[in-house]
PLY file of the C-alpha trace (Angstrom):
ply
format ascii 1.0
element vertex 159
property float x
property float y
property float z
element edge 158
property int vertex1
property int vertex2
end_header
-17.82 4.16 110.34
-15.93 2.76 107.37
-12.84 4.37 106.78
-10.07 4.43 104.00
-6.61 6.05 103.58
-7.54 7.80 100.50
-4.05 9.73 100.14
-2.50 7.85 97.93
-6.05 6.96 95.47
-4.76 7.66 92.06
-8.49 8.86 91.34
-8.51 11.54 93.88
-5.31 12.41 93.02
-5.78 13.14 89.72
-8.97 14.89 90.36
-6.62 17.30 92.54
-3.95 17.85 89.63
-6.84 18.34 87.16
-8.52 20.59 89.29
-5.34 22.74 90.01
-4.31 22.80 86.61
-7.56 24.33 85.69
-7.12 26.78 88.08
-3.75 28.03 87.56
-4.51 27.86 83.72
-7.44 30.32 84.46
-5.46 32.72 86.26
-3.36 32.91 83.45
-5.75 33.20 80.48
-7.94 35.89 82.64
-5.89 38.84 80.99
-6.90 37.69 77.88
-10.66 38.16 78.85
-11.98 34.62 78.49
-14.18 32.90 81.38
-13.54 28.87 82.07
-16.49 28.34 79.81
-15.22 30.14 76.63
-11.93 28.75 77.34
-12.74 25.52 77.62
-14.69 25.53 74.05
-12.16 27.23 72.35
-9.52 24.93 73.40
-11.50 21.89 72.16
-12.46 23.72 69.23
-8.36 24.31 68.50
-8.16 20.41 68.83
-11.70 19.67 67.05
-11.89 22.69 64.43
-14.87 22.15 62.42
-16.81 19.97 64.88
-20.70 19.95 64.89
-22.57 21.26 68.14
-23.84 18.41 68.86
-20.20 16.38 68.50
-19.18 19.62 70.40
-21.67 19.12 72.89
-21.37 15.44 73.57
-17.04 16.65 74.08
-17.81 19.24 76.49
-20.37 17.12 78.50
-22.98 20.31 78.15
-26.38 20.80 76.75
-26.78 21.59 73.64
-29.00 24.63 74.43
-26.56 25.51 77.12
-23.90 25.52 74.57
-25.76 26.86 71.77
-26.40 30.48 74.06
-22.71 29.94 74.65
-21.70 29.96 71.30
-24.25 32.84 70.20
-22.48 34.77 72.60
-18.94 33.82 71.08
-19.88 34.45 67.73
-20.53 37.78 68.63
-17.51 38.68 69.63
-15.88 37.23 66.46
-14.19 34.42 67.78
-16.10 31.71 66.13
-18.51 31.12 63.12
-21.17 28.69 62.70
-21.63 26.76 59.58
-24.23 24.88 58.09
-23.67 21.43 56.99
-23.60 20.92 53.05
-25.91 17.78 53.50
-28.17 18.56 56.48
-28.48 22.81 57.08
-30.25 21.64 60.60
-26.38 20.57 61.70
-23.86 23.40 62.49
-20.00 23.07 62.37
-18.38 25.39 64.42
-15.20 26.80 63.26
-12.50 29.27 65.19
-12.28 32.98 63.58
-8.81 34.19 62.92
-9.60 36.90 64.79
-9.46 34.81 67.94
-6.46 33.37 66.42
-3.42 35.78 68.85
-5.76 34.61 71.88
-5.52 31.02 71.30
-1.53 31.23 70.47
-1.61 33.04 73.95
-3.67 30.34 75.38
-1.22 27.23 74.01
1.55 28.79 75.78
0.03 29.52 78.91
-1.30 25.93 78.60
2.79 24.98 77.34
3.90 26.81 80.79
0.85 24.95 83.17
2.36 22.10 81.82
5.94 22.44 82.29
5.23 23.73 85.71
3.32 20.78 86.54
6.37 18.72 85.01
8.91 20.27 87.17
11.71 18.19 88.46
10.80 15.02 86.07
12.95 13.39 84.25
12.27 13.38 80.19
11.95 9.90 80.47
9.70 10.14 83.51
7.71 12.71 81.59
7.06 10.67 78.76
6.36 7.08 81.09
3.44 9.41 82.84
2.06 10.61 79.42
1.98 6.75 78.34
0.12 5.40 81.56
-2.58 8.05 81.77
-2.90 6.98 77.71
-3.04 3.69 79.11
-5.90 4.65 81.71
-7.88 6.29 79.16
-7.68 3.76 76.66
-8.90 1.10 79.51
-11.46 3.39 80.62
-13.16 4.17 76.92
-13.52 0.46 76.17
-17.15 -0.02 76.51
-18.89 -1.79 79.38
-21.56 -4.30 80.08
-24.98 -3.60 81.19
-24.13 -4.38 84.85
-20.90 -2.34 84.68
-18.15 -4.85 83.77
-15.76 -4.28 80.67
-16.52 -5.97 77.69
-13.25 -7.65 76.89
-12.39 -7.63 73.24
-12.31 -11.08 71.26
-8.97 -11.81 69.84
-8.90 -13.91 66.98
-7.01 -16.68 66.87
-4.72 -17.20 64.20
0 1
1 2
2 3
3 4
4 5
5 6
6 7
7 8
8 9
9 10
10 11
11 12
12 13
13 14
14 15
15 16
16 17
17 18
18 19
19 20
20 21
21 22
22 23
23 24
24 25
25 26
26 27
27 28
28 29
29 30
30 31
31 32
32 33
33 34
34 35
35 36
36 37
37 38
38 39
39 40
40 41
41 42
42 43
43 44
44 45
45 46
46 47
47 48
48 49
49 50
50 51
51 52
52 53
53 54
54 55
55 56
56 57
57 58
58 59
59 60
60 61
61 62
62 63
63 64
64 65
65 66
66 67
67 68
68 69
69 70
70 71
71 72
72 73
73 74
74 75
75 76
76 77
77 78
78 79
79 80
80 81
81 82
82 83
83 84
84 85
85 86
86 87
87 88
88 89
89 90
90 91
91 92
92 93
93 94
94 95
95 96
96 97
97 98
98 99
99 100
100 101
101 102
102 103
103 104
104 105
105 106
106 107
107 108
108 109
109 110
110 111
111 112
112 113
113 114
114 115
115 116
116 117
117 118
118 119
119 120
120 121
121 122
122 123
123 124
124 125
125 126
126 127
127 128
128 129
129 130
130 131
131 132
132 133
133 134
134 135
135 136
136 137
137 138
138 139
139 140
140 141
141 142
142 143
143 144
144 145
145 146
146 147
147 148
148 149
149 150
150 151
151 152
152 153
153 154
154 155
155 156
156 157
157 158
């Protein structure tokens, strides 16, 4: 059987961090009541305030019916408000409440302290070289792709 030292494979490794970062960010925004799933909208909300469902959707990788039951049930409790678009009433922009406003302060800084946690011991500089190649990785990975899987590459004009 094919085998491979998969230890040091940046892609499993950085499913790991993600994955414990998720969980230790959980554990520290249970007190404020809020499942992953609430959480996890409301944070892309804060980043993406006025978004459509369906640009929401698309963000969060979720149905739209799965989020739309979602949001129902967050609307209820006041933390968001749906909105119909000016030009087409079928789209909805989805806006956070001030109420939910002290819970997503609470949220940045337990997200702030996940952060510096995961940080620990780096240098400033080392900090700020990380941030800059997982930029990097994303930009590389967002540039479309070919039918058969290859990346496009982009034409540069000559000048």
């Amino acid at each position: 059987m094919f085998r491979e030292d998969l230890s040091r494979n940046f892609g499993f490794i950085l499913n790991d961090v993600a994955r414990l970062m998720r969980t230790r960010f959980d554990r520290r925004v249970r007190a404020l009541g809020f499942t992953r799933s609430q959480w996890w909208v409301l944070n892309h909300l804060f980043r993406n305030n006025g978004a459509t469902q369906s640009e929401l959707a698309d963000i969060l990788e979720v149905e739209k019916a799965t989020l739309g039951r979602l949001l129902d049930r967050m609307e209820q409790k006041g933390w968001v408000r749906r909105e119909a678009d000016t030009a087409d009433r079928r789209v909805k922009h989805v806006f956070l409440t001030e109420e939910v406003e002290p819970a997503i302060k609470a949220m940045r800084a337990a997200a702030a302290e996940v952060r510096r946690d995961a940080l620990a011991g780096l240098s400033v500089a080392q900090q700020e070289g990380f941030v800059d190649v997982l930029l990097s990785i994303k930009s590389n990975l967002a540039r479309p792709e070919s039918a058969n899987g290859t990346r496009i590459a982009r034409r540069r004009s000559a000048a």
